[in-house]
N, C-alpha and C positions, 0 to 999 in steps of 0.2 A: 504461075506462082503457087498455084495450087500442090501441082507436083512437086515442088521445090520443098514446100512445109511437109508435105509429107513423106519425103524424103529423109527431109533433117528428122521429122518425129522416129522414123524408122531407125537412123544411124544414130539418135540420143536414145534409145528404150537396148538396142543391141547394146550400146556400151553402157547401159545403166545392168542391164542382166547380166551381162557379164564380170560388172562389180559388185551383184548381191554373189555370185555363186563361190564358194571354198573350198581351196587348196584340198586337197588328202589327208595333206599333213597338219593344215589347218583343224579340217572336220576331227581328225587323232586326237589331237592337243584339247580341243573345245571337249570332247568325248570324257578323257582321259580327266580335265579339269572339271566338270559336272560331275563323274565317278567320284571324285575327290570333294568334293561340295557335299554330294549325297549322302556319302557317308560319316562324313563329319555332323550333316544333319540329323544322321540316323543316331551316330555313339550320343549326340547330346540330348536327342529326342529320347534316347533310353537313359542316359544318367539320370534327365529330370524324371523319367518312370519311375526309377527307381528308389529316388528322393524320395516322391510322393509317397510311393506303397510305405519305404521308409517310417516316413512322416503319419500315415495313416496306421501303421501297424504299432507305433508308439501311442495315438493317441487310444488304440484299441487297450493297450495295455495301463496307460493311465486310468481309461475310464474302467476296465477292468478292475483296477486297484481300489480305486474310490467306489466301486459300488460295497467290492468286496468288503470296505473300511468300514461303510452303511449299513451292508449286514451286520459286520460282526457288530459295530455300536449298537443297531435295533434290536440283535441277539442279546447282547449284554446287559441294555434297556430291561427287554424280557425277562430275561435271568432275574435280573433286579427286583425289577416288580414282580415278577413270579414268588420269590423269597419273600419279599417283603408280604404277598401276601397270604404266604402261607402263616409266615410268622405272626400275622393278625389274627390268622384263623388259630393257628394255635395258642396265643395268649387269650381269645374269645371262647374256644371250648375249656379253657383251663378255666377261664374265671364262671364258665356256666356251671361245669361241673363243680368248682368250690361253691356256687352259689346253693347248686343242688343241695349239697352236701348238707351244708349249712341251714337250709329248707329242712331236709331230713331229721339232722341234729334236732334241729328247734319243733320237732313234730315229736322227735321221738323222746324231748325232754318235758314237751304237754301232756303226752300221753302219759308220760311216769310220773308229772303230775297230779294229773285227771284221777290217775290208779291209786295214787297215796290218799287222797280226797276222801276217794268213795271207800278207799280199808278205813281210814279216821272215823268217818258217817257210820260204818259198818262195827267200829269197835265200839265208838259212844253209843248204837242202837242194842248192841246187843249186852254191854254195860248196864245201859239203863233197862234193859229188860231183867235184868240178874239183878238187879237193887229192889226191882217192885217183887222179884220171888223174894227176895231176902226179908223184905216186908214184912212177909208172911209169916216170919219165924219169929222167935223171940231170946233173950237174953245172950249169950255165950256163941248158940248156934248162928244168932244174926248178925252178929260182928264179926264170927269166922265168915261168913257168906259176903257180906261185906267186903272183907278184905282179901277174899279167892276175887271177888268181881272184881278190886278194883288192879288185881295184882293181872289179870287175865287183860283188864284193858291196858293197863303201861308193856304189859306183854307184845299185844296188838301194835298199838302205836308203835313201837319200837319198829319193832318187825317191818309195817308200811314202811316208815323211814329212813331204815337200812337199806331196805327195798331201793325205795324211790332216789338215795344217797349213792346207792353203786353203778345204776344206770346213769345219772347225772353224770360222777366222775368217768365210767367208761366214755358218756359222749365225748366229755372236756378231751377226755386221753388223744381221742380218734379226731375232731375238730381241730383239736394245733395245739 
């Protein structure tokens, strides 16, 4: 019995080998149909490459667009405030220098002041010193003396105050 099973095992494994193996025309066909598979696999494997890069070369150019959009806002931004603070700076030197100005003015309308003051001081000292010579004199001569002193101090005074009245007005002129 022995021999008999391994018999039949020999005559079922020869007819099972001899229906895995294929035809010529078969192996052609199978060949011929994977060729045809492959490259259907390949055109679609490269469509979707191509999609992607596609898709990626869009998004390159979006994000390209919007950065560039970022600059120019940030630029503009800049620009903006750049302006703006120039124009701060320049209404801030403008009102320093009016302030200057105006400093100036008001210093040099003291001093013209100060100068009429001391000619006033200076015409009443030398006034009063021209009354105590006239003193001295008597009748005719001491009333002419008198009134040379008092005509030399309205003299003075004037004078300081013309003085002191034209520098004033030149300030006003140059102030505003």
């Amino acid at each position: 019995m022995n021999v008999l099973k391994q018999t039949l095992l020999v005559v079922a494994l020869g007819v099972s080998l001899s229906a895995c193996q294929e035809s010529p025309s078969e192996t052609a066909h199978d060949v011929a149909q994977a060729r045809t598979e492959g490259a259907e696999d390949v055109a679609e494997a490269r469509e979707e490459a191509a999609e992607d890069v596609r898709d990626a070369r869009q998004d390159a150019a979006q994000t390209r667009a919007d950065a560039n959009a970022d600059l120019s806002s940030a630029n503009s931004a800049a620009t903006t405030d750049l302006a703006d603070a120039r124009r701060d700076l320049q209404e801030t030197a403008t009102d320093a220098n009016s302030q200057v100005r105006s400093a100036n003015a008001k210093a040099q309308k003291t001093g013209a002041e100060a100068r009429y003051e001391v000619a006033i001081t200076q015409a009443d000292a030398v006034h009063n010193i021209a009354l105590e010579r006239c003193d001295g004199l008597t009748g005719a001569n001491k009333s002419a003396c008198r009134d040379q002193a008092d005509a030399a101090h309205t003299s003075a005074k004037s004078a300081a105050e013309a003085q002191r009245d034209q520098v004033v007005a030149q300030l006003d002129r140059l102030d505003g």
